[in-house]
C-alpha positions as CSV (number, residue, x, y, z in Angstrom):
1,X,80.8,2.8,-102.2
2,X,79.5,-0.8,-100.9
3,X,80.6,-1.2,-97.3
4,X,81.8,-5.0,-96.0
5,X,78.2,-5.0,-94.2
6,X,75.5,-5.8,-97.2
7,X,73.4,-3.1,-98.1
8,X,75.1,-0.5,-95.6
9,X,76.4,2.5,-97.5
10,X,79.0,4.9,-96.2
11,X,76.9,8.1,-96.9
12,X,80.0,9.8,-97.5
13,X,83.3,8.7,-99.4
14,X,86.3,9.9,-98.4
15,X,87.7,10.2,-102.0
16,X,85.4,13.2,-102.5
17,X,86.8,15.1,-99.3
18,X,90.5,15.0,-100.4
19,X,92.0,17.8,-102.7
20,X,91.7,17.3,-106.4
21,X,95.1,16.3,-106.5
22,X,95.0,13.3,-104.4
23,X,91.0,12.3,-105.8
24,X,92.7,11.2,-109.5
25,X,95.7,9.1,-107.4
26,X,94.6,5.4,-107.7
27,X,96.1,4.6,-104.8
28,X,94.7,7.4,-102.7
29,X,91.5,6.6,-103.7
30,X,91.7,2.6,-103.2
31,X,92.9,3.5,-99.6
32,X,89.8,5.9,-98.6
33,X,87.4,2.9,-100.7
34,X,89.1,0.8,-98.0
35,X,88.2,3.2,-94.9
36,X,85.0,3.7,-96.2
37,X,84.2,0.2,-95.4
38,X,85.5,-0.2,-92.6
39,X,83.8,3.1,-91.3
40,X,80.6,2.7,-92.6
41,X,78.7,0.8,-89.7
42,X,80.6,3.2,-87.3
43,X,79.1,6.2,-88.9
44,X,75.4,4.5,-89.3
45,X,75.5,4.2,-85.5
46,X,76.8,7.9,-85.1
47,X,74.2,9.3,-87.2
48,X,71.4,6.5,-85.4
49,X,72.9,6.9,-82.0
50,X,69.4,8.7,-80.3
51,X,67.9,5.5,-81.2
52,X,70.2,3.3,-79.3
53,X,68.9,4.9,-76.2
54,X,65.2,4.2,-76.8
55,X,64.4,1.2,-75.6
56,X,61.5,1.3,-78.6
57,X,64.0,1.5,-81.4
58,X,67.5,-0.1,-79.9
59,X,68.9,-3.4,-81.5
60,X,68.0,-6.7,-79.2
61,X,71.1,-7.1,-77.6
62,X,71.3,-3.3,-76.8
63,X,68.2,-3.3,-75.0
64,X,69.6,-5.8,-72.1
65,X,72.4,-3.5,-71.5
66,X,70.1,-0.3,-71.3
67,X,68.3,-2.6,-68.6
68,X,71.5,-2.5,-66.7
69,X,72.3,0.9,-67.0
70,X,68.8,2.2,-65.3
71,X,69.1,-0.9,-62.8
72,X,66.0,-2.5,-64.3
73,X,66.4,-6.5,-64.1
74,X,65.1,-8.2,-67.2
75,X,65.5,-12.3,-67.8
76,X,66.9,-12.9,-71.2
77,X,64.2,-15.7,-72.0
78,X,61.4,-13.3,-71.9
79,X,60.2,-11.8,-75.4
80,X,61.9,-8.8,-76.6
81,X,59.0,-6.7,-76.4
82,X,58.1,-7.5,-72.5
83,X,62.0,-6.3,-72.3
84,X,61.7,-3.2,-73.9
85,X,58.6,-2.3,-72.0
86,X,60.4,-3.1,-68.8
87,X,63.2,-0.5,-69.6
88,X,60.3,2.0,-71.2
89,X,59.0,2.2,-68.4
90,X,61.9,2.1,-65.5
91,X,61.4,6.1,-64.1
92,X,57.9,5.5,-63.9
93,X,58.9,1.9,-61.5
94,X,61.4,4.2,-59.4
95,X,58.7,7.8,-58.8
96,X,56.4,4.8,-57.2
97,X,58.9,2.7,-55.7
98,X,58.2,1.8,-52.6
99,X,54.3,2.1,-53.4
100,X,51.8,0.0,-54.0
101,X,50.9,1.2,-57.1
102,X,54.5,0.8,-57.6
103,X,54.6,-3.0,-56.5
104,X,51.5,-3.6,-58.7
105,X,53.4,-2.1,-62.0
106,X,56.4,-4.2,-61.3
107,X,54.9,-7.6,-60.6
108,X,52.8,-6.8,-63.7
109,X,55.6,-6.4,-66.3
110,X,57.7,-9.2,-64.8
111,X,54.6,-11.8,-64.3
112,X,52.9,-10.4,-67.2
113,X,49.2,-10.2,-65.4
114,X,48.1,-8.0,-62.5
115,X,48.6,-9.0,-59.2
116,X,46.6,-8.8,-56.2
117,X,48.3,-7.0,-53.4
118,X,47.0,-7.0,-49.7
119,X,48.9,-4.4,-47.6
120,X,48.3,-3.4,-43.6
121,X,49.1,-0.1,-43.8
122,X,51.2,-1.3,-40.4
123,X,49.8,2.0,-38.8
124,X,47.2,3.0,-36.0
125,X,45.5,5.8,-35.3
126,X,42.2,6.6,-33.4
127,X,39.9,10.1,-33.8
128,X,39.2,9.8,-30.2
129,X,42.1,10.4,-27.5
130,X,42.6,7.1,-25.7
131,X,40.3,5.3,-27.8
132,X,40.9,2.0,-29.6
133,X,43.1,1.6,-32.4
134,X,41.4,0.5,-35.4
135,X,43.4,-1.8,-37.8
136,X,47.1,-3.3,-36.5
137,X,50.3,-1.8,-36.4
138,X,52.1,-4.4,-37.5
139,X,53.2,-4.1,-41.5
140,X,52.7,-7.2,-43.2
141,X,52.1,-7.2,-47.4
142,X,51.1,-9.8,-49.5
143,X,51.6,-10.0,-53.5
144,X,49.2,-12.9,-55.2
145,X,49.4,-13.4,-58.6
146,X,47.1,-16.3,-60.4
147,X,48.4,-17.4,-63.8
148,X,47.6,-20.3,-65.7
149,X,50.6,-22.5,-65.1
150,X,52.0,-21.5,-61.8
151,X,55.2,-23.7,-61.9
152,X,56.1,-21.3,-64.9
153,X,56.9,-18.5,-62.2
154,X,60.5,-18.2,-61.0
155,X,59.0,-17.9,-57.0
156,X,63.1,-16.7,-56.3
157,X,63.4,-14.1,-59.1
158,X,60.6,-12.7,-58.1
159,X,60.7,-12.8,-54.5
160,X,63.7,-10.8,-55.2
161,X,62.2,-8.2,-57.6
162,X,59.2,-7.9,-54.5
163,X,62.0,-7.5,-51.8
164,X,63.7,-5.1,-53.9
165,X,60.9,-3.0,-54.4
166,X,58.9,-2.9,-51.2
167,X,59.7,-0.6,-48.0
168,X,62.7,-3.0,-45.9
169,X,60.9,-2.8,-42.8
170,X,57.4,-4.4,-44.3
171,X,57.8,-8.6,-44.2
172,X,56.2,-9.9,-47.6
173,X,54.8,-13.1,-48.7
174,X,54.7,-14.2,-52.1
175,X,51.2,-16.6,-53.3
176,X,51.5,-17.8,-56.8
177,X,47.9,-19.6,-57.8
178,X,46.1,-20.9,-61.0
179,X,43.9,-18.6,-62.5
């Protein structure tokens, strides 16, 4: 049986699962052809329903809403597959939240080339009891990231994903350059 969606199949008919007495009924059997296209693209999702949860394999538009349901933010001009790998890889962004490493990732899938991240540390220490402390203690980071056109940046979007996804306490400063 031909389903209303072009070249989706039911994989079952419904006809066949009824007793033998209703299966020679015309009218019984016109009803199930019915049902059988109407339920066709409901059971091709059942039976493809892992795939709607990898972000590899999930239609377009399904991909954006698995983006909201790990709390990934994706624009919906970027190209499908910079979308995909930003929900692939959204437990990876959260075990090094927080992180440089972390920061690098993130800036890197939303900018699309590696950034260069200077970070304090914001901590002092000395080897020698009363000594002088080497480096400051005051935490301060700093993302640069040199692309070819830097007016093609959002600077608010992702000032937000940096604030997001640095510690709260450290103050950040954003430095978009040409490469």
């Amino acid at each position: 049986m031909r389903g209303t969606i072009p070249g989706l199949d039911t994989p079952t008919e419904l006809a066949s699962l009824l007793p033998a007495l209703l299966q020679g009924d015309d009218f019984t059997t016109r009803l199930c052809d019915g049902l059988d296209a109407v339920l066709a693209p409901v059971l091709a999702t059942l039976d493809n329903l892992d795939a709607y949860f990898d972000p590899t394999f999930a239609p377009a538009d399904f991909v954006d809403w698995l983006a909201g349901w790990v709390g990934i933010a994706v624009d919906e001009n970027w190209p499908l597959e910079r979308r995909r790998s930003m929900v692939e890889h959204a437990a990876e962004l959260y075990r090094w939240r927080g992180t440089v490493k972390g920061l690098g990732e993130l800036v890197a899938l939303h900018v699309g080339v590696e950034p260069e991240i200077e970070e304090s540390g914001g901590t002092a220490w000395s080897p020698v009891p009363g000594g002088p402390l080497p480096g400051t203690n005051v935490a301060g980071l700093v993302v640069r990231v040199r692309v070819a056109d830097p007016a093609s940046v959002n600077l608010a979007r992702l000032g937000a994903l940096v604030a997001a996804a640095k510690p709260a306490h450290v103050p950040h400063r954003l430095e978009v350059v040409p490469a």
